[in-house]
C-alpha positions as CSV (number, residue, x, y, z in Angstrom):
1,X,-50.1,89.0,162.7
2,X,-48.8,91.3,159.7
3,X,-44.8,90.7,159.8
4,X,-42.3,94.0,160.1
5,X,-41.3,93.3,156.5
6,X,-44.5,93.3,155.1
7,X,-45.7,96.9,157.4
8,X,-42.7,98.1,155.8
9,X,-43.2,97.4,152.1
10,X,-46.7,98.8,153.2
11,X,-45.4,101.8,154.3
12,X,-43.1,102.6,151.9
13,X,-45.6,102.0,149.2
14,X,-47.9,104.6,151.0
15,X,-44.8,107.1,151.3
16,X,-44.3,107.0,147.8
17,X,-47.9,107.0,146.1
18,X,-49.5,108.9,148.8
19,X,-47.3,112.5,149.2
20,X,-50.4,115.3,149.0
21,X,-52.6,112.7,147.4
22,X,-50.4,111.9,144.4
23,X,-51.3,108.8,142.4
24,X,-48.4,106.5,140.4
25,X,-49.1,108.3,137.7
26,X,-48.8,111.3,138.7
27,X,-45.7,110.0,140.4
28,X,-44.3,108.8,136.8
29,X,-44.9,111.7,135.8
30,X,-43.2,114.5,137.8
31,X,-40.3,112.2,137.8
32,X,-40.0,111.6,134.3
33,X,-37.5,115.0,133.0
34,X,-33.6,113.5,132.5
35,X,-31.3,115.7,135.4
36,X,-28.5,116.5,133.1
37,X,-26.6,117.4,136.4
38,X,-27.0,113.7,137.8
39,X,-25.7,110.5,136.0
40,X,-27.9,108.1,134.3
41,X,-28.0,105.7,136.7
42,X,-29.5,107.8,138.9
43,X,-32.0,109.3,136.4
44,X,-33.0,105.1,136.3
45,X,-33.5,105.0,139.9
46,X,-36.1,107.9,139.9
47,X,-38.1,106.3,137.7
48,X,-38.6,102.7,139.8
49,X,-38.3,104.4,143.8
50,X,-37.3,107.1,145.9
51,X,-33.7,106.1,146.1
52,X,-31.7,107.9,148.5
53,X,-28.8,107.2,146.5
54,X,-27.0,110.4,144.9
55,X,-23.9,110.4,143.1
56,X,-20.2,110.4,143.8
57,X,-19.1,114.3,142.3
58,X,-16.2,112.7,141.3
59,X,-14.9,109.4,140.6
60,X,-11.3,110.2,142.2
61,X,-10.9,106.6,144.0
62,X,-11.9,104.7,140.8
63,X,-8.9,103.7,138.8
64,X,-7.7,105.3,135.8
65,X,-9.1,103.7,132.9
66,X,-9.0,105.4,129.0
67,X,-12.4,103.8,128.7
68,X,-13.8,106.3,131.7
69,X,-16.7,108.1,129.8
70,X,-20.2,108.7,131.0
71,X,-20.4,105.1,131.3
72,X,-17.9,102.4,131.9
73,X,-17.8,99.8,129.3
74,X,-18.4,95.9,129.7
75,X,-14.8,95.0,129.2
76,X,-13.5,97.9,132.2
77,X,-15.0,96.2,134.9
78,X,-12.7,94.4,137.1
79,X,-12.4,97.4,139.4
80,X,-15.9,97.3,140.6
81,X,-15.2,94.1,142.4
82,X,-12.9,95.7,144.4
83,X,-12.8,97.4,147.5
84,X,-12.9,101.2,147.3
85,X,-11.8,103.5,150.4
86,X,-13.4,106.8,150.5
87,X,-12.6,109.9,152.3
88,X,-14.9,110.4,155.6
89,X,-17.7,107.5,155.0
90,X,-19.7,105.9,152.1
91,X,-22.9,107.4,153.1
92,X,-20.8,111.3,153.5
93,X,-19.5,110.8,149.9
94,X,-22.5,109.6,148.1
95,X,-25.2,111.2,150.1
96,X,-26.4,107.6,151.2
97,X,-28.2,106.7,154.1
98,X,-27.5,103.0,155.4
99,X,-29.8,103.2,158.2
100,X,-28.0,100.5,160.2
101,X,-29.2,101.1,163.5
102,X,-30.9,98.3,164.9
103,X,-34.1,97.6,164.4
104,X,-34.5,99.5,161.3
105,X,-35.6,97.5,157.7
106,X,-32.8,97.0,155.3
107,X,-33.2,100.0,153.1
108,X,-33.9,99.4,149.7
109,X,-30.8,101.1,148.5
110,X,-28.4,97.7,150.0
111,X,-30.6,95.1,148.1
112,X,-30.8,93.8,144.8
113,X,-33.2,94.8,142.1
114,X,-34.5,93.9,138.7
115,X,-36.0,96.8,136.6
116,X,-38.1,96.6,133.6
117,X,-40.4,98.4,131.1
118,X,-42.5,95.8,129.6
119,X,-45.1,97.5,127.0
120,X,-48.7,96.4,127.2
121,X,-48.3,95.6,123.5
122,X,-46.5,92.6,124.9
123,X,-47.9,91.8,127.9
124,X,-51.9,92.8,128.4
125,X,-51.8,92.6,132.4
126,X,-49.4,93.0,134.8
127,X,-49.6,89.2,135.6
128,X,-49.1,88.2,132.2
129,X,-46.1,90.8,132.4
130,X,-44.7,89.1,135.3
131,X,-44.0,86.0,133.6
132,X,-42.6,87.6,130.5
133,X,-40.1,89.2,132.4
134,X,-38.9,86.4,133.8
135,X,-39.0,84.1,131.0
136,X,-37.0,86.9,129.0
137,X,-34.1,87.8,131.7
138,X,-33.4,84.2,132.4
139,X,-33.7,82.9,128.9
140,X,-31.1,85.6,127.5
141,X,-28.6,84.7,130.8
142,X,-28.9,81.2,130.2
143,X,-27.7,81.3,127.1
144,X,-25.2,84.7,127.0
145,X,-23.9,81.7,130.2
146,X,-23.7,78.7,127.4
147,X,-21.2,81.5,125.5
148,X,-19.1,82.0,128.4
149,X,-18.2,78.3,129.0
150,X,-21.2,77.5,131.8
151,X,-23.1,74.5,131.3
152,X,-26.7,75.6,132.3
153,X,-29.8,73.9,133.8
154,X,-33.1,76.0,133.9
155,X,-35.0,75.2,137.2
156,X,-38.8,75.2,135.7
157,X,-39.5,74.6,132.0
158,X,-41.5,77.8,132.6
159,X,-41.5,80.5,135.4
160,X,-43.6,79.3,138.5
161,X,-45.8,80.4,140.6
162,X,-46.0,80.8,144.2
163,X,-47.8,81.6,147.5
164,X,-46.1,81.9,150.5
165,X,-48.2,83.6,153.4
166,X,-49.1,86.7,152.2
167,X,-46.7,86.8,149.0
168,X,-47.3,85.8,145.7
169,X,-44.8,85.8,143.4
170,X,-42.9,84.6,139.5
171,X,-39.7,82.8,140.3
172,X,-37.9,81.4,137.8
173,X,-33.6,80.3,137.6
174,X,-30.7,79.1,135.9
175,X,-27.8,76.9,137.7
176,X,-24.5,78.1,136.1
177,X,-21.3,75.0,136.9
178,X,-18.1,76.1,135.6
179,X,-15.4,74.4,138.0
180,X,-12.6,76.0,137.3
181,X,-14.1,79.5,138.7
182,X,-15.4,77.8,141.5
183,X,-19.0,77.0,140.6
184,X,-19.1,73.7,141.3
185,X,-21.7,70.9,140.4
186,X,-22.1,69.3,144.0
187,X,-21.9,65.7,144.6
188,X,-24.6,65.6,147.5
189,X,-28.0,64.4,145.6
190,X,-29.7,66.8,148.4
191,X,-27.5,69.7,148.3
192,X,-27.2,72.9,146.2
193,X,-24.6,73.5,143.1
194,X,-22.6,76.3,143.6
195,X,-24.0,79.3,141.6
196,X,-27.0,80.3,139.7
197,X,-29.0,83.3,139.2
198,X,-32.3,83.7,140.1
199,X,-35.4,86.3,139.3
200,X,-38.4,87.3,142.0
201,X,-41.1,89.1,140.8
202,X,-43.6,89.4,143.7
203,X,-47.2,90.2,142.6
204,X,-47.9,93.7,142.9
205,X,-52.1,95.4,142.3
206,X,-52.4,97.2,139.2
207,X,-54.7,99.9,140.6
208,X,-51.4,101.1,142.6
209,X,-48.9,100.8,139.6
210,X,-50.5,100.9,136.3
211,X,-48.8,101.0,133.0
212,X,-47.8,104.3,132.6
213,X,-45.6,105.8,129.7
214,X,-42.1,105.5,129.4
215,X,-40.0,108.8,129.7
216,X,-38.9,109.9,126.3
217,X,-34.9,109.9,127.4
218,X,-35.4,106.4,128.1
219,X,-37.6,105.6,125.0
220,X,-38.6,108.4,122.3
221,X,-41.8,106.9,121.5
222,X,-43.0,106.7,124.9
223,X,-44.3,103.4,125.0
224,X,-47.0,102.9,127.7
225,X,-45.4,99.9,129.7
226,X,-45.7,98.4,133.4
227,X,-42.8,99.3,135.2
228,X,-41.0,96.9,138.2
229,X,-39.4,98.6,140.3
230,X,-38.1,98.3,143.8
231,X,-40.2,94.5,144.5
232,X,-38.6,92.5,142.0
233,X,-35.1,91.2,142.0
234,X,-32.3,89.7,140.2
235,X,-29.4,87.7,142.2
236,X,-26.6,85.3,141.8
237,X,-26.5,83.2,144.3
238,X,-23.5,81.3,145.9
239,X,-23.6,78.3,148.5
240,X,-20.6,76.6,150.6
241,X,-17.2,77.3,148.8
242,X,-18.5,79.6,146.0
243,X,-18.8,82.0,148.3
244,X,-15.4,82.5,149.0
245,X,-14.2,81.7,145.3
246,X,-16.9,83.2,143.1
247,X,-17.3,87.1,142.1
248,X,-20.5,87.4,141.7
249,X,-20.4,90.6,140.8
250,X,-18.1,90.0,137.7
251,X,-20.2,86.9,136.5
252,X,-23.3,89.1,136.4
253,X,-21.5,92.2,134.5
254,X,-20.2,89.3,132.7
255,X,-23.7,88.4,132.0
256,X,-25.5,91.6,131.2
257,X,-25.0,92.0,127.6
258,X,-27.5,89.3,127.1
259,X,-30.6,91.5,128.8
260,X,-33.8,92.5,127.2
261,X,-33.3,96.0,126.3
262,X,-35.3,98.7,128.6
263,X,-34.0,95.6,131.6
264,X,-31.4,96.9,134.5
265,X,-30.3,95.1,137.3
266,X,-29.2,96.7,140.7
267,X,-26.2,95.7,142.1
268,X,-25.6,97.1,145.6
269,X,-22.9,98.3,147.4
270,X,-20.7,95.8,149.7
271,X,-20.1,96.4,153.3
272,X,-15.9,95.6,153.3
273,X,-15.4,96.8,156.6
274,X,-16.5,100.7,158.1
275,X,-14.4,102.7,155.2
276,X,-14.4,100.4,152.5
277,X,-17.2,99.6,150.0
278,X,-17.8,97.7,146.8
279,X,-19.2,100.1,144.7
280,X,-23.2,100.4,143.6
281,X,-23.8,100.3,139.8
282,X,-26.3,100.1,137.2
283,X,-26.2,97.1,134.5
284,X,-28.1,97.0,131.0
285,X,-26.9,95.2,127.6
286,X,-25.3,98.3,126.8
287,X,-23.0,98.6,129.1
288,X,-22.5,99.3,133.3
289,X,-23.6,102.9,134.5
290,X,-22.2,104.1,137.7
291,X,-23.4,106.7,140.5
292,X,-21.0,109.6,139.4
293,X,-22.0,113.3,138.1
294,X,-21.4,114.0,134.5
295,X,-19.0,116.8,135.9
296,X,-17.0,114.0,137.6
297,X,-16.9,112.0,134.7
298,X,-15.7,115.0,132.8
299,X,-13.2,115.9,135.3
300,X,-11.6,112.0,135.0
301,X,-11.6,112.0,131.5
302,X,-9.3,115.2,131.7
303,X,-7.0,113.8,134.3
304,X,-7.2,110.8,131.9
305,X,-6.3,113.0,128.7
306,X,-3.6,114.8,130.7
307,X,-2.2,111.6,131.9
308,X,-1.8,110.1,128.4
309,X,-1.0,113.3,126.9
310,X,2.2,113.6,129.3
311,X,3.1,110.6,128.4
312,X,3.1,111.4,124.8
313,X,5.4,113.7,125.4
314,X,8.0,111.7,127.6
315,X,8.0,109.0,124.4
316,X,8.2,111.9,122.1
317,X,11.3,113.3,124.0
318,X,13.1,110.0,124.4
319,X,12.7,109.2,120.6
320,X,13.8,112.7,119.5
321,X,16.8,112.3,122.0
322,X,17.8,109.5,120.0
């Protein structure tokens, strides 16, 4: 018997190739203009699934930083792993819908995601691209990890292969031990060490997503590539006391200077309790993109300019009273 997981990633594959008899590339197509009004995170999204993510119009419950631009650098993180209260509701203020009545499929939007644009120049097939991607993403981690401090062991000399029931998929993984942060090296010979980070790829046809070109925002010389979007994914994952101790969040922004370029990873929002949420956000190696109109981010970057600028003037007084 077919599994409600599996009719769902049906369905939502027919929702989004199927709308008045559009094909992927078609799809890739329509979707591929930039939306100077909407941030570039969310330009990514509309390139990989119909996300029903928008974006924050402004970034008032973020803190101050004098990094704040249309992006938030690597080193301005530590924020994010926060809590953040918002006026009304998460889904009110970012236009999301978290579907949490029961019964209903985790929406796609509260799950982890890998994204990629490997060209056919590289990779021939799709399969062949599946195993690049994975070799590449967990390659560069493992050792941007060795930089950091972690010792490192790959799980497969090269990414595997497997079937389960009606998936097939590219795994492959790195365990991460650094003690002192809480990722421990466990002393059970059967149990698990306390982080590591992990990529699916599940086997998707190429008749229903071919390589298609790669918008010209993204890449100017448009670079016919297979895309992976919403199927594959990219996690860290924490067992017995690491969940309590580690940030996953952090390690991975920590992390994602060492990704292939044209490679994002998805990190969802966190459930804190009804009002408060760790916030969604894009990462690439160059940098961590967030879910806020430009306008926002225009409007903090003035509060931001004011803010210094009046105190300028207060260090300016005090000196000249002197």
């Amino acid at each position: 018997m077919t599994s409600l997981k599996t009719l769902s990633a049906l369905l939502a594959s027919a929702l989004l190739l199927s709308g008045c008899g559009t094909t992927y590339s078609e799809w890739m197509a329509e979707e591929a203009p930039y939306h100077p009004d909407e941030s570039y995170a969310l330009n990514l999204m509309r390139q990989m699934y119909s996300t029903q993510l928008k974006d924050a119009s402004n970034p008032g419950d973020l803190e101050a930083s004098s990094t704040l631009g249309t992006d938030v650098t690597l080193s301005t993180l530590t924020y994010l792993s926060g809590p953040r209260t918002f006026g009304g509701s998460f889904g009110l203020d970012l236009g999301f819908s978290l579907l949490a009545e029961l019964g209903k499929e985790k929406p796609e939007d509260l799950k982890p995601h890998l994204f990629a644009f490997v060209p056919v120049s590289e990779a021939p097939t799709r399969l062949e691209a599946d195993k690049l991607v994975a070799a590449k993403v967990i390659d560069a981690i493992e050792e941007r990890a060795k930089t950091l401090g972690f010792e490192t062991i790959k799980w497969y000399k090269e990414p595997a292969k497997f079937h389960f029931l009606w998936v097939d998929a590219t795994t492959q993984g790195v365990t991460i031990i650094k003690e002192d942060i809480g990722c421990f090296r466990t002393k059970d010979p059967e149990g698990a060490n306390g982080c590591s980070v992990s990529v699916w790829i599940p086997e998707i046809s190429e008749s229903d997503y071919p390589a298609v070109p790669n918008p010209s925002w993204l890449d100017p010389k448009e670079t016919v590539s297979w895309r992976y979007p919403w199927q594959a994914s990219l996690k860290m994952n924490l067992y017995d006391s690491a969940k309590e101790k580690v940030d996953g969040r952090k390690i991975l922004t920590d992390l994602a200077p060492a990704l292939p370029d044209l490679t994002f990873v998805y990190i969802p929002p966190e459930e804190i309790s009804s009002k408060e949420w760790k916030l969604p956000f894009l990462l690439s190696n160059k940098g961590v993109h967030l879910f806020v109109a430009p306008e926002g981010m225009n409007d903090a970057k003035k509060t931001i300019d004011a803010s210094k600028a009046a105190e300028k003037a207060k260090t300016d007084e005090k000196a000249g009273a002197k």
